[in-house]
C-alpha positions in Angstrom: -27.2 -30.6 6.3 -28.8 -30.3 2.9 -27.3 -29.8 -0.7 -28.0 -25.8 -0.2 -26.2 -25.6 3.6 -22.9 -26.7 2.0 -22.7 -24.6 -0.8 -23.8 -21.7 1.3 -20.8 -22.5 3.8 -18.1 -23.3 0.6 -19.6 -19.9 -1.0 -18.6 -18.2 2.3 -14.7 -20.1 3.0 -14.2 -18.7 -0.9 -15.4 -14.9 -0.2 -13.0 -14.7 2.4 -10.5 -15.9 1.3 -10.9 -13.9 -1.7 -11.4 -10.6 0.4 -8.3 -11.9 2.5 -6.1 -11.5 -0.7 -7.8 -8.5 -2.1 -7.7 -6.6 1.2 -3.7 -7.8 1.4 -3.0 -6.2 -1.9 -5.0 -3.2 -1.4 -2.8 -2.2 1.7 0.6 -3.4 -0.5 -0.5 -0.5 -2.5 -1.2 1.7 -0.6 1.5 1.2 1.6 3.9 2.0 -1.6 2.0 5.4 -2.2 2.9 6.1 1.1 6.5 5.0 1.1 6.8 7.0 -2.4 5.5 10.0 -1.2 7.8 9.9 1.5 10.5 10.0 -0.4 9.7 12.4 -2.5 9.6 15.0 0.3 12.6 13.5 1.5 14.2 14.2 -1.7 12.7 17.9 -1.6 14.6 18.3 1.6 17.7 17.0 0.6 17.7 19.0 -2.7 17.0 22.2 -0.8 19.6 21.4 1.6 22.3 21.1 -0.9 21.1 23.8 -2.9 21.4 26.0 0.0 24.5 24.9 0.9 26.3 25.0 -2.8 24.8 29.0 -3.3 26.8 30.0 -0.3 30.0 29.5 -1.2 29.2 31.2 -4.9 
């Protein structure tokens, strides 16, 4: 293997395990849109629930 062959196969190791790590927080991310957007319309529901339920009994 010459000089070139190495650095070819180092450059490679290093892009993925830089794309490993990039692609791991990308979906840590996204996973917390997710997450937060469920709860906000869990939160809608819950509000509207108790709204309900309080304006019935004015």
């Amino acid at each position: 293997m010459n000089k070139n062959s190495v650095w070819t196969i180092v450059g490679v190791v290093v892009a993925v395990i830089v794309a490993w790590f990039v692609v791991s927080a990308l979906f840590s991310v996204l996973w917390f849109i997710v997450k937060l957007a469920l709860v906000a319309v869990v939160a809608v529901v819950v509000y509207l629930v108790l709204r309900g339920a309080f304006s019935k009994h004015e």
